[in-house]
C-alpha positions in Angstrom: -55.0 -24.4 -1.3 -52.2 -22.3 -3.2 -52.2 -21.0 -6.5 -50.4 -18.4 -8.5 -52.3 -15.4 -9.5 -51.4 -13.1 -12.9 -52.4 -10.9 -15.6 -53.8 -13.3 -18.5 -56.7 -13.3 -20.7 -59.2 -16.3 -19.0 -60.5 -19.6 -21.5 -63.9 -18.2 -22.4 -63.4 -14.3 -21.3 -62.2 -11.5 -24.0 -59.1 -12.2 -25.3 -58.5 -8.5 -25.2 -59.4 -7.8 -21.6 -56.6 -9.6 -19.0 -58.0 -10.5 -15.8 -56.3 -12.0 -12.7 -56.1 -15.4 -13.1 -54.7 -18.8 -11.7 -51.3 -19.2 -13.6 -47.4 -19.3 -13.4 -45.7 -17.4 -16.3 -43.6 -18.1 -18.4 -45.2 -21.7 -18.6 -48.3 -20.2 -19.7 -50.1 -16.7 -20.6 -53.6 -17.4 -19.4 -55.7 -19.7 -17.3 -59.5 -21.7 -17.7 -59.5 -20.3 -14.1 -60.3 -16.7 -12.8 -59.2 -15.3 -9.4 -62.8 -14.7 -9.4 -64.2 -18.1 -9.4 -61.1 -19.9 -7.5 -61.8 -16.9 -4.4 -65.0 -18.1 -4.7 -65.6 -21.5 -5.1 -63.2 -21.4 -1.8 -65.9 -19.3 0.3 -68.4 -21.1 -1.3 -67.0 -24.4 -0.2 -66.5 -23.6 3.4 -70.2 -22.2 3.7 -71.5 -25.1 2.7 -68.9 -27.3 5.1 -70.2 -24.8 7.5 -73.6 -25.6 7.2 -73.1 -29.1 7.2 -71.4 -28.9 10.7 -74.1 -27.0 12.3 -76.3 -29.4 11.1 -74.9 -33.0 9.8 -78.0 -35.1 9.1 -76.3 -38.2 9.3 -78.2 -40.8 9.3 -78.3 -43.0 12.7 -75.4 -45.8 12.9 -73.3 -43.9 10.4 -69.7 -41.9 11.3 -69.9 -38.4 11.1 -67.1 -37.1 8.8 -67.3 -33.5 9.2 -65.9 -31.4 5.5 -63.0 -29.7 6.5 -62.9 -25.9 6.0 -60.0 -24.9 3.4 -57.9 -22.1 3.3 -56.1 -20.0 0.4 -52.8 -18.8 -0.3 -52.6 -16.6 -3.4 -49.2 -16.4 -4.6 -48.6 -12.9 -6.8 -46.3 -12.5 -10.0 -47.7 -9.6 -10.9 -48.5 -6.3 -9.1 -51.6 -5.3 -11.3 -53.5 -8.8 -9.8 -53.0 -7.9 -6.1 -55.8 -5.6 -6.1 -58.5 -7.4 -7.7 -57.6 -10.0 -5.4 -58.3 -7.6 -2.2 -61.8 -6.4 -3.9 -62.4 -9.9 -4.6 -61.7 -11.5 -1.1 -63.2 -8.2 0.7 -66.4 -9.4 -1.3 -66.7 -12.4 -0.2 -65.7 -12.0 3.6 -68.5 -9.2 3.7 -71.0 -11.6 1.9 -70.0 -14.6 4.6 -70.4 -11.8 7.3 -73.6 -10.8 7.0 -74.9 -14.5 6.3 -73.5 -14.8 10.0 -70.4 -17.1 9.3 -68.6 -14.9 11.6 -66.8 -18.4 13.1 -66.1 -19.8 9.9 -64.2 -16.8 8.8 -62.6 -16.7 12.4 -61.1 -20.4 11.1 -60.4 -19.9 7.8 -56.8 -18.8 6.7 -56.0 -16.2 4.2 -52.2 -16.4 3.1 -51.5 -13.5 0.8 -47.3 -13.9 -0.8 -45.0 -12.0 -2.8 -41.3 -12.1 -3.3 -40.1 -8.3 -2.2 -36.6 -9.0 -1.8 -33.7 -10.3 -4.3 -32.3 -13.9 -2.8 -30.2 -16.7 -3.8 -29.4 -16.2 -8.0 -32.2 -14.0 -7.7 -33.3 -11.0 -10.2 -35.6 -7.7 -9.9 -37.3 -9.1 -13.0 -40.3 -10.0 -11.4 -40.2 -8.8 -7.9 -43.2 -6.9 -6.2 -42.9 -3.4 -4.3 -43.6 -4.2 -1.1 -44.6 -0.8 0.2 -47.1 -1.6 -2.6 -47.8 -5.1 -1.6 -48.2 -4.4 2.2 -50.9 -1.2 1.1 -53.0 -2.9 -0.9 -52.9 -5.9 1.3 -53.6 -4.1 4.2 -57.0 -3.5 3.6 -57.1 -7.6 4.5 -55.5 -7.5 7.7 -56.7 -10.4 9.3 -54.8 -12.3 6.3 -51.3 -13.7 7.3 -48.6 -11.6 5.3 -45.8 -14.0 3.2 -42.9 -12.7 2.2 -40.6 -14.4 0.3 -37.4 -13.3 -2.0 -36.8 -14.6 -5.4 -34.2 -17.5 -6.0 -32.6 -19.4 -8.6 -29.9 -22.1 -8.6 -27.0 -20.5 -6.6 -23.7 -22.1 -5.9 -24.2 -21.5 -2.5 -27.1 -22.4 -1.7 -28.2 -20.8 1.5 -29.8 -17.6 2.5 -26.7 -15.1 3.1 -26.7 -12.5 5.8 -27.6 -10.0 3.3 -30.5 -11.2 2.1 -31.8 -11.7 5.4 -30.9 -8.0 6.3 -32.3 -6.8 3.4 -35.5 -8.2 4.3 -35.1 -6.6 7.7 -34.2 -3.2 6.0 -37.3 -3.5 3.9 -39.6 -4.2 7.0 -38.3 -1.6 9.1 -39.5 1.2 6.6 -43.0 2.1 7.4 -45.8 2.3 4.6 -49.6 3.8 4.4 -51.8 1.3 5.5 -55.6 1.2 5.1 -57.8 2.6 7.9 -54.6 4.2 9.8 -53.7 7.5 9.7 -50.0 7.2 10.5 -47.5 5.2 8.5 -47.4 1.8 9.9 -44.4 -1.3 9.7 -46.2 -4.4 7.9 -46.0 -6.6 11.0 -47.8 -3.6 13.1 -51.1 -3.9 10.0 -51.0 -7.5 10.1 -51.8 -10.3 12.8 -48.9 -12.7 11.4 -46.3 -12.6 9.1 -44.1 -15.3 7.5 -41.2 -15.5 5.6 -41.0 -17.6 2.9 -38.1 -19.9 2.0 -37.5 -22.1 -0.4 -36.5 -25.7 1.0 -33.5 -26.8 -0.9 -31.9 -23.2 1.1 -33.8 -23.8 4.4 -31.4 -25.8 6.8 -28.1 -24.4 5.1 -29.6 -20.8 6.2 -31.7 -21.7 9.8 -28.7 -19.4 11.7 -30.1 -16.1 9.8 -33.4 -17.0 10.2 -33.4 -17.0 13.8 -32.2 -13.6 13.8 -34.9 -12.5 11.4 -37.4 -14.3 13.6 -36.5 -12.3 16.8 -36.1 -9.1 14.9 -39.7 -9.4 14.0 -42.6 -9.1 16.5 -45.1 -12.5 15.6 -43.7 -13.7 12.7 -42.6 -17.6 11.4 -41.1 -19.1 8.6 -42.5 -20.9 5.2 -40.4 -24.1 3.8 -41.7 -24.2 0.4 -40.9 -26.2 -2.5 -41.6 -25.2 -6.3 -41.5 -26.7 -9.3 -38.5 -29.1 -10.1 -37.3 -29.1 -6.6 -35.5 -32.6 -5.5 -36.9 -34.4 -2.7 -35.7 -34.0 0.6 -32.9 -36.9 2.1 -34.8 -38.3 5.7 -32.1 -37.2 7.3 -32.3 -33.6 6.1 -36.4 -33.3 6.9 -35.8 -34.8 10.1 -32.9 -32.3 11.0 -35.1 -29.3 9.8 -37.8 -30.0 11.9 -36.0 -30.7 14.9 -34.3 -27.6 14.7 -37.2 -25.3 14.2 -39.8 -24.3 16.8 -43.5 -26.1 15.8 -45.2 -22.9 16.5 -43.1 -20.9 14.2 -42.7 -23.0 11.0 -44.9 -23.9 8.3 -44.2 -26.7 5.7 -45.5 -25.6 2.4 -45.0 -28.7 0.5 -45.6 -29.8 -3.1 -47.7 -33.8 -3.4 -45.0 -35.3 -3.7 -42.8 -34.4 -0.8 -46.4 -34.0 1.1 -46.3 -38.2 0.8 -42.6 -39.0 2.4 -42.6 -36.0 5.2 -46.5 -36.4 6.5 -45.7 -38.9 9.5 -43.1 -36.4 10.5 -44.9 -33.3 10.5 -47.5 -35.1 12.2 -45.0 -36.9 15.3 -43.6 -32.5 15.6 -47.1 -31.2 15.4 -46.4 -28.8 12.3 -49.0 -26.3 10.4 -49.2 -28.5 6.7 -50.0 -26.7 3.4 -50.5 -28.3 0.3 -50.0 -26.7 -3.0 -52.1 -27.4 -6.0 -49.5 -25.9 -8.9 -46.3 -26.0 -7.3 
């Protein structure tokens, strides 16, 4: 489950004290939901499917229809929420540890994105440090790292050379990580890493992506859509994912898309997100 996390005062809080909330500015300035209680209505959640597993209790004659476990990618557009996420989520993991749910967090993804890099019609405006990002983050290291550039209509459409190797530049720098004493590249902190790219850019640009892909040790790529994206033509979904290796592509997909490209994801055995606020 994604969701974009800022700095906003929350529907019942103090209006003068801004928490990290679940919002996309400049739509809005605030949320009814916390970081606080979507983190945790997540864990709490996948206890309880937990729980259930171990022991269903389904009556005799009926199917068992085990809850499936859900996972959370938190989506920063500011650089003052990233750390309140971390305290939050290290909470919560430690909580689920010593309750023994050591296998539940084993399956239970933790996608933490920022856009680091100027892309496509792209600004600085909102872009986050990632020698900040990667940090802070790093205390999380079993989380899968996104990172993604910022876009805006651009005549050409695609990904150009130099976005791509200013990503690489960007990676190649090494930052303080938690719990190491030497200065470590993000991808040596993390288990994973993904790149993510926006799907109206994604087949126009799979040439540089390749190159980014074998430039960096375990990483894969993100097709995303946002909000007012156009649908995808068959014929260009069906392209993409033929092109791309299943193992190293994930289809972050808004509701709407989720409904035309599901049989096809399914048929090349692709990772499937589904995002909640585009």
């Amino acid at each position: 489950i994604e969701g974009d996390v800022d700095i906003g005062p929350v529907t019942g809080g103090d209006p003068d004290a801004p928490e990290a909330a679940m919002f996309h500015a400049p739509e809005h300035s605030g949320s009814d939901l916390s970081l606080w209680n979507f983190v945790c209505t997540i864990f709490e959640h996948n206890i309880q499917a937990f729980r259930e597993r171990e022991t269903p209790g389904i009556p005799i004659g009926q199917p068992y229809r085990p809850t499936r476990l859900k996972g959370m990618k938190l989506d920063f557009k500011s650089p003052q929420a990233i750390q309140p996420a971390v305290h939050i989520i290290q909470s919560q993991l430690r909580s689920a540890a010593q309750g023994d749910y050591h296998e539940m967090l084993e399956e239970m993804p933790i996608w933490l994105n920022a856009d680091v890099v100027v892309g496509p019609g792209g600004t600085e405006r909102r872009l986050i440090d990632l020698e900040h990002f990667v940090s802070t983050c790093s205390a999380i290291p079993s989380a899968t790292l996104s990172l993604g550039w910022s876009t805006a209509l651009a005549i050409g459409r695609c990904y150009q050379r130099e976005d791509v190797n200013a990503m690489m530049d960007a990676l190649a720098k090494p930052v303080t990580a938690h719990g190491h004493t030497q200065r470590k590249r993000a991808y040596e902190v993390f288990k994973h890493v993904t790149f993510a790219v926006a799907v109206e850019y994604s087949l126009s640009s799979s040439g540089s992506f390749q190159l980014l892909l074998q430039a960096v040790p375990n990483s894969s790529m993100t097709v995303f859509s946002g909000f007012g994206t156009p649908s995808m033509p068959p014929g260009t979904r069906k392209e993409l994912l033929n092109e791309q290796d299943a193992v190293r592509l994930f289809l972050d997909i808004r509701e709407t898309h989720a409904a035309s490209i599901w049989d096809c994801c399914l048929a090349h055995g692709y990772r499937f997100l589904l995002s909640v606020n585009g």
